[in-house]
C-alpha positions as CSV (number, residue, x, y, z in Angstrom):
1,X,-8.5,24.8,-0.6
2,X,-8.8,25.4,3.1
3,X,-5.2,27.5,4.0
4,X,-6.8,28.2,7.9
5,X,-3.3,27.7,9.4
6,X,-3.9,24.4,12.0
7,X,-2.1,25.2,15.6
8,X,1.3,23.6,15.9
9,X,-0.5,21.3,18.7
10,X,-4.0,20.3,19.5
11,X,-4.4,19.5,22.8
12,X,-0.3,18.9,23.1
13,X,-0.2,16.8,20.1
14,X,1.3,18.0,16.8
15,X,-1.0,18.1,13.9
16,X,0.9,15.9,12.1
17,X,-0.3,13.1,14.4
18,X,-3.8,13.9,13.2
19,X,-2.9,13.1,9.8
20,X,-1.4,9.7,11.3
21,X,-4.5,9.0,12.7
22,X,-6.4,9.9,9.8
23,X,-4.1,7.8,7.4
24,X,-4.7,5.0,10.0
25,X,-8.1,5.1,9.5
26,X,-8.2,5.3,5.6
27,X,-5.5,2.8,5.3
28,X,-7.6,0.4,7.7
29,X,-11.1,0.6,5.7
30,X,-9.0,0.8,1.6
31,X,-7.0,-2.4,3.0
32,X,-9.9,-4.0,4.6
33,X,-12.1,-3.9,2.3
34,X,-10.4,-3.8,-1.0
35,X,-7.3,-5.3,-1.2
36,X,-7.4,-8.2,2.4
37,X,-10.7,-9.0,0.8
38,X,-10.0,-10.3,-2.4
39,X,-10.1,-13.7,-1.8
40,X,-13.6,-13.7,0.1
41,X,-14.7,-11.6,-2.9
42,X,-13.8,-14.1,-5.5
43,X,-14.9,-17.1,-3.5
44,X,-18.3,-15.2,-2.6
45,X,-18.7,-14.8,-6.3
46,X,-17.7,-17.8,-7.3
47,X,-19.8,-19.8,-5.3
48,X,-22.8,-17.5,-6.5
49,X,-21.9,-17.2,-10.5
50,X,-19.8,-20.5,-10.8
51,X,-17.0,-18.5,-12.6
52,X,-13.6,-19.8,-12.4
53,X,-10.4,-19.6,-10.6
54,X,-9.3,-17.7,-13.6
55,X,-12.0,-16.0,-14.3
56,X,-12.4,-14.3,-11.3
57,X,-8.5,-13.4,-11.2
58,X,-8.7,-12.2,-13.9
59,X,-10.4,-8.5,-12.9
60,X,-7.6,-8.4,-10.4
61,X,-5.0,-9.2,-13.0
62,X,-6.7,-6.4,-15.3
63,X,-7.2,-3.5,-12.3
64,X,-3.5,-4.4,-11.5
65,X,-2.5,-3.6,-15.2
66,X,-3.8,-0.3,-15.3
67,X,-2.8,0.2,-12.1
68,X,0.8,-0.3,-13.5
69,X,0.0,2.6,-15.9
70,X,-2.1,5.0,-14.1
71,X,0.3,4.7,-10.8
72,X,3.5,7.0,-12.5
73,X,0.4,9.4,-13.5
74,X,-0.9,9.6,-10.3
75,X,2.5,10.3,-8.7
76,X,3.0,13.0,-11.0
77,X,-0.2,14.4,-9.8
78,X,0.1,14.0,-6.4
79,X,3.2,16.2,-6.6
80,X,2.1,19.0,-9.0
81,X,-1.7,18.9,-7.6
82,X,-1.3,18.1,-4.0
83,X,-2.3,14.6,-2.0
84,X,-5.7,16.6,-1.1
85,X,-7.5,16.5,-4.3
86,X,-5.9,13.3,-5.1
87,X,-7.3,11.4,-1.6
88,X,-10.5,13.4,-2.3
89,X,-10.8,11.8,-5.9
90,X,-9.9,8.8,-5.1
91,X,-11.9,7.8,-2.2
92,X,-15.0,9.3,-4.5
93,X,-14.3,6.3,-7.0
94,X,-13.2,3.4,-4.5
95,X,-16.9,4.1,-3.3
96,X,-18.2,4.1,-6.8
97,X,-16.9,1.1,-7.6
98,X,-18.4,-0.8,-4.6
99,X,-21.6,0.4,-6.0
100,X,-21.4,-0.7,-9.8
101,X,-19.8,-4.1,-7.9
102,X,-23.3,-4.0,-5.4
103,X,-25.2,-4.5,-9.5
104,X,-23.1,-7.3,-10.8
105,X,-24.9,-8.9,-13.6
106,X,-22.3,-10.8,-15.3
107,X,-18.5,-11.2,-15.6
108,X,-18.4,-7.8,-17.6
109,X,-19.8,-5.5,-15.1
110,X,-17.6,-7.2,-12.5
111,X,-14.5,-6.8,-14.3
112,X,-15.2,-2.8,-14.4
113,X,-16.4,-2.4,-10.7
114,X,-13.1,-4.3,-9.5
115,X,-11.2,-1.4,-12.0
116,X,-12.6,1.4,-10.5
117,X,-12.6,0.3,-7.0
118,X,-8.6,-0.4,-7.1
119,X,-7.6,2.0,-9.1
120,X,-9.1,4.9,-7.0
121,X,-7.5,2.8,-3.8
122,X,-4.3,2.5,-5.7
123,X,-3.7,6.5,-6.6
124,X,-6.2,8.2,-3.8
125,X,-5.3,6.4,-0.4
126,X,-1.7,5.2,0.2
127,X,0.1,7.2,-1.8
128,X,-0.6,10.5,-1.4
129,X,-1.5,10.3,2.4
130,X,2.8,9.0,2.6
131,X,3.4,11.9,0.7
132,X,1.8,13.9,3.3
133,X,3.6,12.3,6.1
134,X,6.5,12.3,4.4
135,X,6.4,16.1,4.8
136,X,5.3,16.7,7.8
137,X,8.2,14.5,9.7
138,X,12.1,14.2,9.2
139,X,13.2,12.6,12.3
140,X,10.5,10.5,13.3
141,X,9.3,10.0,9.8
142,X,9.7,6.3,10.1
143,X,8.0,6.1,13.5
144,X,5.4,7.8,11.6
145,X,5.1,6.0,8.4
146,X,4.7,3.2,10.5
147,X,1.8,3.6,12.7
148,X,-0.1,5.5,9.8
149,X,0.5,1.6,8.1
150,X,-0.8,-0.1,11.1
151,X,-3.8,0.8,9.4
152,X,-3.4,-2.4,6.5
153,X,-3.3,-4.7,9.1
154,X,-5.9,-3.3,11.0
155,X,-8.4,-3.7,8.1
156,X,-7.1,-7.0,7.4
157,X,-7.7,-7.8,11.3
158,X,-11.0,-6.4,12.2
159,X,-12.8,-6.3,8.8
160,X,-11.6,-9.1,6.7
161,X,-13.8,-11.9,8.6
162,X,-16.4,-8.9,9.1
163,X,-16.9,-8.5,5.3
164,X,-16.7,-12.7,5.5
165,X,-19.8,-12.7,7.9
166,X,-21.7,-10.0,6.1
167,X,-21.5,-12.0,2.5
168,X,-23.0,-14.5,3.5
169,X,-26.4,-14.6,2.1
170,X,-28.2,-16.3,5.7
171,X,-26.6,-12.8,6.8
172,X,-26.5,-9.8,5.2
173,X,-25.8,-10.6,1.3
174,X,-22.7,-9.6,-0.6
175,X,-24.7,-7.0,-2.9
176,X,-25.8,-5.4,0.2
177,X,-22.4,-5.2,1.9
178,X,-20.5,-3.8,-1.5
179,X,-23.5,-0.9,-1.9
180,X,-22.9,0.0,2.5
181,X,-19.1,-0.1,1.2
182,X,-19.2,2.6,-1.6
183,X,-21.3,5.0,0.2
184,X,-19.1,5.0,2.9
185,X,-16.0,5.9,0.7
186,X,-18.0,9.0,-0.9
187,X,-19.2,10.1,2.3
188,X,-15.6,10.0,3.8
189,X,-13.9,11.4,0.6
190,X,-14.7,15.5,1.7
191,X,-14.0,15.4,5.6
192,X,-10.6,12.8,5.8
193,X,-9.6,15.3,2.4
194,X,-10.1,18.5,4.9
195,X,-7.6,17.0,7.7
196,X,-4.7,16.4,5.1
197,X,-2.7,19.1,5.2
198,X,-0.1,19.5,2.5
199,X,3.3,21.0,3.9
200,X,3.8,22.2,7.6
201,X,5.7,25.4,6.2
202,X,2.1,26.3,5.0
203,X,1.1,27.0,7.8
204,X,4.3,28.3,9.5
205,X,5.4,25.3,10.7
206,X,8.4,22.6,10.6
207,X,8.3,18.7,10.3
208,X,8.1,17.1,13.9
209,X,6.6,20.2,15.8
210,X,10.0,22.1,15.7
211,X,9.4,25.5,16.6
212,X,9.4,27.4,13.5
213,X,10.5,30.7,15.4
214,X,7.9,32.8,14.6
215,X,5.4,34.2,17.3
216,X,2.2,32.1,16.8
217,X,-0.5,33.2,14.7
218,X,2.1,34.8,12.2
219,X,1.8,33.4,8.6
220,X,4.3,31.2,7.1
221,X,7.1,33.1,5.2
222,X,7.1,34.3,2.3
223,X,8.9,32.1,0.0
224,X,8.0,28.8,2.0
225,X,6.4,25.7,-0.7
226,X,2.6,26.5,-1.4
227,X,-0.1,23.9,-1.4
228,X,0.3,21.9,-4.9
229,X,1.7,23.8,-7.5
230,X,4.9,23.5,-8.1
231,X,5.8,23.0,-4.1
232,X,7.8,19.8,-4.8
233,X,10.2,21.8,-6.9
234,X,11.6,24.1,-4.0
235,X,11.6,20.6,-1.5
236,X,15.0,18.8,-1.1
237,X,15.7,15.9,-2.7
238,X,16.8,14.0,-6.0
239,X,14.1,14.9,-9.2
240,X,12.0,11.6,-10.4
241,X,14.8,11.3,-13.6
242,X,17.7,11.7,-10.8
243,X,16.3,8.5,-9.3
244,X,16.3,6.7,-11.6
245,X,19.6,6.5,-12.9
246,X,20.8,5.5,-9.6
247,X,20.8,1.7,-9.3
248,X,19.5,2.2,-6.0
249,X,16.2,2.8,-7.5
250,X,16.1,0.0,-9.8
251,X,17.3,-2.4,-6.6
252,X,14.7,-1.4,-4.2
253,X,11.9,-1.3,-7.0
254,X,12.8,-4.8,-8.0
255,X,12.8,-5.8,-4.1
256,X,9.7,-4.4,-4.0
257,X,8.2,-5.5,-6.4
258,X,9.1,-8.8,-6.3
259,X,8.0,-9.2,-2.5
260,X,4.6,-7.5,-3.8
261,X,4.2,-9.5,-6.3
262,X,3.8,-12.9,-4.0
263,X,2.2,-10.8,-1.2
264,X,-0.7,-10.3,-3.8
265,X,-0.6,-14.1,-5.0
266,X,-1.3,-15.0,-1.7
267,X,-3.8,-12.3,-0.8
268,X,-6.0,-13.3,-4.4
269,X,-5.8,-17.0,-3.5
270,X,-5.3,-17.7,0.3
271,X,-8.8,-17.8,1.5
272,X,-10.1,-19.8,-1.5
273,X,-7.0,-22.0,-1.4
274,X,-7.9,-22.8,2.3
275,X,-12.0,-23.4,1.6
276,X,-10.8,-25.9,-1.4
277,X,-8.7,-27.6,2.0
278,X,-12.2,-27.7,3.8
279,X,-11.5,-24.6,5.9
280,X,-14.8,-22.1,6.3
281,X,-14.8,-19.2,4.8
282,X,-15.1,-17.4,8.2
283,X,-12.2,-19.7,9.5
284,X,-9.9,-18.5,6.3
285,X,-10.7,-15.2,6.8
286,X,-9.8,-15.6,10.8
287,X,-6.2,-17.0,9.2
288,X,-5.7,-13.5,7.0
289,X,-6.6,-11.7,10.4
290,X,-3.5,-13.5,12.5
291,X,-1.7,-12.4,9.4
292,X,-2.7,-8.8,9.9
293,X,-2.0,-9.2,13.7
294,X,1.5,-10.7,13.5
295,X,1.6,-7.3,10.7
296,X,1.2,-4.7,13.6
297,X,3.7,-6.3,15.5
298,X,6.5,-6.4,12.8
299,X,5.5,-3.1,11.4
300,X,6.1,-0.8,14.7
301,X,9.1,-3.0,15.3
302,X,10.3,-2.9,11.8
303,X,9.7,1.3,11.9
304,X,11.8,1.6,14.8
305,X,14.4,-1.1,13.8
306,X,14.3,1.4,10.2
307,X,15.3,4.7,12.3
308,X,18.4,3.0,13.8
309,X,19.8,0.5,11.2
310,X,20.2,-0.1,7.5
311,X,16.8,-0.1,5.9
312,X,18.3,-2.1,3.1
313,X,19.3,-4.7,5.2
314,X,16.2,-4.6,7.5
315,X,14.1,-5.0,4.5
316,X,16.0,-8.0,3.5
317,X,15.5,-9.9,6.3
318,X,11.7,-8.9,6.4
319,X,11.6,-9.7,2.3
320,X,13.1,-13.1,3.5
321,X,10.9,-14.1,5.8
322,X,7.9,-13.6,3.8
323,X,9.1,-15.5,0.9
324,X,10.2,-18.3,3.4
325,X,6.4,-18.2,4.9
326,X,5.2,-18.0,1.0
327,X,7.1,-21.1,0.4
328,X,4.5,-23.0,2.9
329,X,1.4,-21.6,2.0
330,X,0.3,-24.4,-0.7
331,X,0.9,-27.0,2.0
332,X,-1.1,-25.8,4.8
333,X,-4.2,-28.7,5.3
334,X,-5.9,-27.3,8.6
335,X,-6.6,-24.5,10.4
336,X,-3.7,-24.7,13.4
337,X,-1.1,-25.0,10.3
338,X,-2.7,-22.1,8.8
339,X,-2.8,-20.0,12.0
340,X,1.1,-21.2,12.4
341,X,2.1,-20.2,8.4
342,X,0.3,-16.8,9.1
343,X,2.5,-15.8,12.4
344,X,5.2,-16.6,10.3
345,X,3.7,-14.7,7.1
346,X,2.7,-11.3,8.9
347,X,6.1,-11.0,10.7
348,X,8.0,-10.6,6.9
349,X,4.6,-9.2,5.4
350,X,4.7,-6.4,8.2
351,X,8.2,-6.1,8.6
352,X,8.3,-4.5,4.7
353,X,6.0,-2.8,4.3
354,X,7.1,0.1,6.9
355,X,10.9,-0.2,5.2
356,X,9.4,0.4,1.9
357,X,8.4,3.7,2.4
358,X,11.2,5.0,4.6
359,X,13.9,3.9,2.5
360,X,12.5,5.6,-0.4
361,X,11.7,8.7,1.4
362,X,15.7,8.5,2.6
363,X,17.5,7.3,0.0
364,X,15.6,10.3,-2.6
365,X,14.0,13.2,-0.7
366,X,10.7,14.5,-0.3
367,X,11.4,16.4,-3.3
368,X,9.5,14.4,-6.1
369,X,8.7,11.5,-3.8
370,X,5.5,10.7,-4.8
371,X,6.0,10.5,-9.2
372,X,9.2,8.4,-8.1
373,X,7.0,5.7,-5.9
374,X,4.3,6.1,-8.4
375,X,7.3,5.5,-11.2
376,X,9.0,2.5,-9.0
377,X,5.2,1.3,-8.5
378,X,4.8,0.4,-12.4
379,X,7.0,-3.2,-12.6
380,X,5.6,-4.1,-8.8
381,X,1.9,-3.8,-10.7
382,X,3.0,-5.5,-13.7
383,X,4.2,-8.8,-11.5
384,X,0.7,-8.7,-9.3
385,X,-1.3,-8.7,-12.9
386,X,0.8,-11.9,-14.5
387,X,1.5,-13.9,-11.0
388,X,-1.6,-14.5,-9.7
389,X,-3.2,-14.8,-12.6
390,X,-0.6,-17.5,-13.8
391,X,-1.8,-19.4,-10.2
392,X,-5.3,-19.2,-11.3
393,X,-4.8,-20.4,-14.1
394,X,-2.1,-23.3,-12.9
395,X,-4.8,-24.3,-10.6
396,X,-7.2,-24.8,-13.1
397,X,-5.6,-26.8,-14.8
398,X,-3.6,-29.0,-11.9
399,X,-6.5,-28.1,-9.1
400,X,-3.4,-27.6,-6.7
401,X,-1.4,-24.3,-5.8
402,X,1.7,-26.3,-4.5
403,X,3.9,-26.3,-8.2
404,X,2.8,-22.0,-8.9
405,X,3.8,-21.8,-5.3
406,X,7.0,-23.2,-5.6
407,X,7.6,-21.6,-8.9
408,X,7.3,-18.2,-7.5
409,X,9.2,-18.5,-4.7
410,X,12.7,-18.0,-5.8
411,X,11.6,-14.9,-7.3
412,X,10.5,-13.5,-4.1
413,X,13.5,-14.7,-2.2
414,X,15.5,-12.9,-5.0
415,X,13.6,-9.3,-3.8
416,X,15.9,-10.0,-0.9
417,X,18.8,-10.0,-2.4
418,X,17.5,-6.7,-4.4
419,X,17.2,-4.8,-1.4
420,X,20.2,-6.0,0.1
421,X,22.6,-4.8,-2.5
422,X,20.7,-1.3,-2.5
423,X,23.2,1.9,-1.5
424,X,22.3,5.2,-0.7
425,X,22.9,7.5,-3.9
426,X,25.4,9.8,-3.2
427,X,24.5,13.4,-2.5
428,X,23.8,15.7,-5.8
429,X,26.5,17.4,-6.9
430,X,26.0,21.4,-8.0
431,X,25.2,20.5,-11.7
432,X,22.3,18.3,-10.3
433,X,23.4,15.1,-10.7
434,X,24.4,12.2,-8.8
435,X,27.6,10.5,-8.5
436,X,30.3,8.3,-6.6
437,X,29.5,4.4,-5.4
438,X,26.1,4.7,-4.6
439,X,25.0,5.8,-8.4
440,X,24.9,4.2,-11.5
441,X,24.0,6.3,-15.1
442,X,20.6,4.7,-16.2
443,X,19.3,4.7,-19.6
């Protein structure tokens, strides 16, 4: 791997602000294109195979589930490997899959291309790009975290009704779009790979541009965390087993996951839920993009609301909302409810997104943060296989979302409570474990 030691600032701006941008960037075209898209994906396929609700959710359900199993992996990697290899990897296969998808024959083969594309966007974007930022800032990490994220909304603004016009076969086909989609991702995978830079203390450096105290140009010192390895182990911060036998881990992983886990139901089944209301396709996709805009608003608000208050408590209000805004979503019949619902929607949606990450990163270190995400990930994938696929599947049988809608509900207004309740582990004691009020012994 490259070790050329980047300048503390470029042009007065810290490098680690490159890697924001970068992660911006990423996190815009992996959003965009894979996980906002999903619902003009299955109703662009539907309407040309004539496969069913369930049918089509159904390679969602099954990337999710291996997702759920792959996602610890990855986090393990990320930490021993290093994010670099892992972004490089994965943006390699997100582009592959787009291609096998661009030669859909049958259900099979479509199964398999949704697999590989959200797998690699699953364990080779998000992920380890946080883990990056997550070293290179301390006090501004949730300023950071947060404007890296503006990224998801950003794709689900600008190229969610893009991919919506560019399906359509009077336009430029949706074979032809998913083939320009994967050779983008392979082309990207080397150069965005390059720009990541592990650890700043590789290159002499400390989180947020402090000066280090060395004259410039001198290397980093000698003992100071390598790139991959075993870097994690010399970080601070609670081990992956540590976290979890706090119950602050199992709290925010159920929050999580339960606000996840409706966040996905919607994002499988909004835009064919609003065609079914007579809605165009470009018009439902225009009602994901206000979703994504009211996003960017709540996510820089939420990211400096997270570096001055409670992040459990901030991420209850934002988990709240959401499910509140879920609640509505089976009801909407026109496009100015649908508009209204996704103001309402994004603000909660954007809100926890941020929170998510920066609790995490404060409540366990930077020490093993990427295998305990990855770890915490598992039960949030789990949820996003069986809930939308239980909609799907309610909907063919009742041709209505409004009683899986209201079913869910409660469970994502419980991920409120989850995060509320969540406490701070108390700091490790010198045996290397955890006690006093904010820890629980785990199994």
């Amino acid at each position: 791997m490259d070790r050329t030691r980047p300048r503390s600032r470029r042009g007065g701006l810290f490098y680690g602000w490159w890697i924001v941008w970068t992660a911006v960037v990423v996190t815009a075209l992996s959003s965009g294109a894979v996980w906002g898209s999903v619902g003009v994906w299955l109703k662009t396929l539907e309407l040309h195979f004539g496969w069913t609700r369930t049918q089509l959710t159904g390679a969602f359900a099954l990337a999710q589930l291996e997702s759920s199993i792959i996602g610890p992996v990855a986090g393990y990697y990320i930490d021993r490997l290093g994010p670099r290899r892992m972004i490089l990897a994965g943006l390699v296969v997100v582009g592959g899959g787009f291609i096998v998808l661009s030669r859909t024959p049958n259900l099979v083969v479509f199964y398999l291309a949704f697999a590989i594309f959200m797998i690699g966007a699953s364990t080779g974007t998000w992920l380890p790009m946080t883990t990056v930022l997550n070293r290179w800032f301390n006090r501004k990490k949730g300023t950071a975290i947060a404007i890296s994220g503006e990224g998801n909304y950003i794709g689900g603004l600008l190229l969610v009704p893009a991919l919506a016009w560019a399906v359509n076969p009077d336009h430029i086909g949706w074979s032809t779009t998913a083939f320009g989609l994967g050779i983008l991702f392979v082309t990207l995978a080397v150069p965005v790979s390059l720009i990541m830079r592990e650890r700043p203390e590789q290159y002499g450096l400390l989180p947020d541009g402090d000066d280090p105290g060395r004259p410039p140009g001198s290397p980093a010192a000698p003992g100071l965390p390598r790139e991959g390895g075993r870097a994690a182990e010399t970080a601070a911060g609670l081990t992956a087993r540590e976290a979890m036998r706090t119950s602050a881990f199992w709290y925010i992983t159920l929050g999580i996951a339960f606000s996840a886990m409706i966040n996905q139901t919607l994002g499988v089944h909004l835009v064919p839920m609003l065609t079914d209301q007579g809605i165009s396709l470009q018009k439902a996709a225009y009602v994901w993009s206000v979703i994504m805009g009211a996003g960017i608003v709540a996510s820089l608000v939420a990211g400096y609301v997270g570096d001055r208050a409670p992040k459990n408590v901030a991420m209850a209000v934002s988990v709240g909302i959401q499910a509140c805004a879920f609640a509505f979503a089976a009801h909407v019949h026109s496009f100015p409810m649908a508009a209204l619902f996704a103001v309402f929607y994004g603000i909660g949606f954007g809100g926890r997104v941020p929170l998510s990450v920066a609790i995490r990163a404060e409540y366990f270190g930077p020490r093993a943060f990427a295998t305990i995400t990855g770890l915490s990930m598992a039960p949030m994938f789990l949820l996003q296989v069986v809930a939308p696929l239980f909609a799907a599947a309610m909907f063919d049988i009742r041709d209505s979302y409004v009683l899986p809608f209201a079913i869910l509900t409660p469970l994502g207004l419980s991920g409120a409570l989850f995060c509320l309740v969540a406490r701070r582990p108390a700091a490790r004691s010198a045996g290397g474990g955890t006690g006093g009020p904010g820890s629980a012994a785990g199994p």
